[in-house]
Structure formats: structure tokens, C-alpha cells
C-alpha positions, 0 to 999 in steps of 0.5 A: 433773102435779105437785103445788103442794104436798104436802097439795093435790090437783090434778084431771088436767084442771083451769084454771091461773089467769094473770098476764100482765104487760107486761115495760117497762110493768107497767100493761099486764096481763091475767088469764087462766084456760086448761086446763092442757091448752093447749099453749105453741103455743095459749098463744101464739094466745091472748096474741096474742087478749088483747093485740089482736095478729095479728102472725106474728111470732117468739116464745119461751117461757122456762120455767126451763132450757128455751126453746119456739117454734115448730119452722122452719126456722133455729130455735136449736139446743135449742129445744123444740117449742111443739106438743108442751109442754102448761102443765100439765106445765111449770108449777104454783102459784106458778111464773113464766116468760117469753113473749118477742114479736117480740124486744122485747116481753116479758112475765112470765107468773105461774101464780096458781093453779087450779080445777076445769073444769066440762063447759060453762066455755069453755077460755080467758077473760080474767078482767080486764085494764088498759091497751092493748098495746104497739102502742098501738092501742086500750084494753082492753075485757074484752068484746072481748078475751073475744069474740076469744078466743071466735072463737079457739076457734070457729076453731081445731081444739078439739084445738089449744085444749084 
């Protein structure tokens, strides 16, 4: 992994510290902290937990030259395979990239910063957030979001969180 700086010393494994922003509406945001072992695909279930969404469908990650989705049948020629992106490897302090939902939804992602995993720390956790998603369905409730995320965890393969 690279560096954020030439004088900072970042653990292999460590949290990456995320601003998501709603593209349209920028009142609508969540803060994030996941491994920067996450792969794009897991980053995707766990947006879908924070915003209350459970929708399958399409969406694309755009981090700089490169567009990441899921791999199936009739995806864009040079799309790159979600499974296989690990954030850590494409993103450092201070980068910024773009998470587009279902064609319409967009949303810039800012990479704040990072710190250390303890052995105990959960892999993913919403650290604070403001207004509803954009299918309006009900406010942000930081203990909902983060009981969500917790169920993902529980539900999905810890290789696929991790």
C-alpha cells in the first residue's frame, strides 16, 4: 500500500476513515470507518446498510481511470472486478472517488484518514451521519444504521467483510 505522505507510517491492515456525501443533496452524508481490507463489492453491501437500502440494483465505482462493478453478463467492456479491488490498495488519505447507484444516485466518497484496528473493533461502523436516503424512507438513526451493519457482518462470510 502506498503511503499518504512520505514521513507517515501506515499499518498493512488498518481503518480508512470515509466521507460519503449524496451527489444532488449533500445534506444527506454519512461517516464511515472500514478495514481498508474491504473489498469494493463488501463496500457496496455496506453503503446499501447505511443508506437503508436493499435494492440489487447496478452500480459502479469510479477510482481515478478505473470503473469497478460487479462482473455479469453485458457488463462494459474494461470494467474491473469489485471481488478482486481491495480499498486499500486504490485509495489513500485525501483521495476521493465516486460510488454510482442504480444510474441515478451518485455519490462522492472522501478517504478522511485512517487508525489503527484493534483485535476487537468491528470491521465496519457509521460513525455519525445526517438526513434520509434518497428513497426518503425514513431519517437517519445512527443506532439502526450501525445495527445493520452489524447484521451484515454477522451474515456475510468474514472473508467477504474483512
Amino acid at each position: 500500500m502506498r503511503p499518504t505522505s512520505p514521513r507517515e507510517h501506515v499499518p498493512e491492515i488498518h481503518f480508512l476513515h470515509l466521507n460519503v456525501a449524496l451527489d444532488a443533496a449533500p445534506e444527506v452524508w454519512r461517516r464511515l470507518r472500514v478495514s481498508n481490507q474491504l473489498t469494493l463489492r463488501a463496500l457496496h453491501h455496506v453503503l446499501q446498510a447505511t443508506m437503508g437500502w436493499s435494492s440489487r440494483a447496478g452500480h459502479t465505482f469510479r477510482i481515478g481511470a478505473h470503473n469497478y462493478g460487479p462482473r455479469t453478463a453485458g457488463a462494459p467492456a474494461g470494467l474491473r472486478d469489485e471481488r478482486r479491488a481491495r480499498l486499500g490498495k486504490l485509495v489513500a488519505r485525501g483521495d476521493t472517488f465516486r460510488y454510482l447507484f442504480d444510474r441515478d444516485v451518485g455519490y462522492i466518497i472522501e478517504v478522511e484518514g485512517w487508525s489503527a484496528i484493534l483485535p476487537d473493533d468491528p470491521r465496519v461502523l457509521c460513525l455519525g451521519g445526517a438526513g434520509a436516503s434518497p428513497s426518503g424512507d425514513s431519517a437517519f438513526d445512527l443506532l439502526r444504521v450501525n445495527a445493520m451493519l452489524a447484521s451484515l457482518w454477522e451474515q456475510k462470510p468474514r472473508t467477504a467483510l474483512n
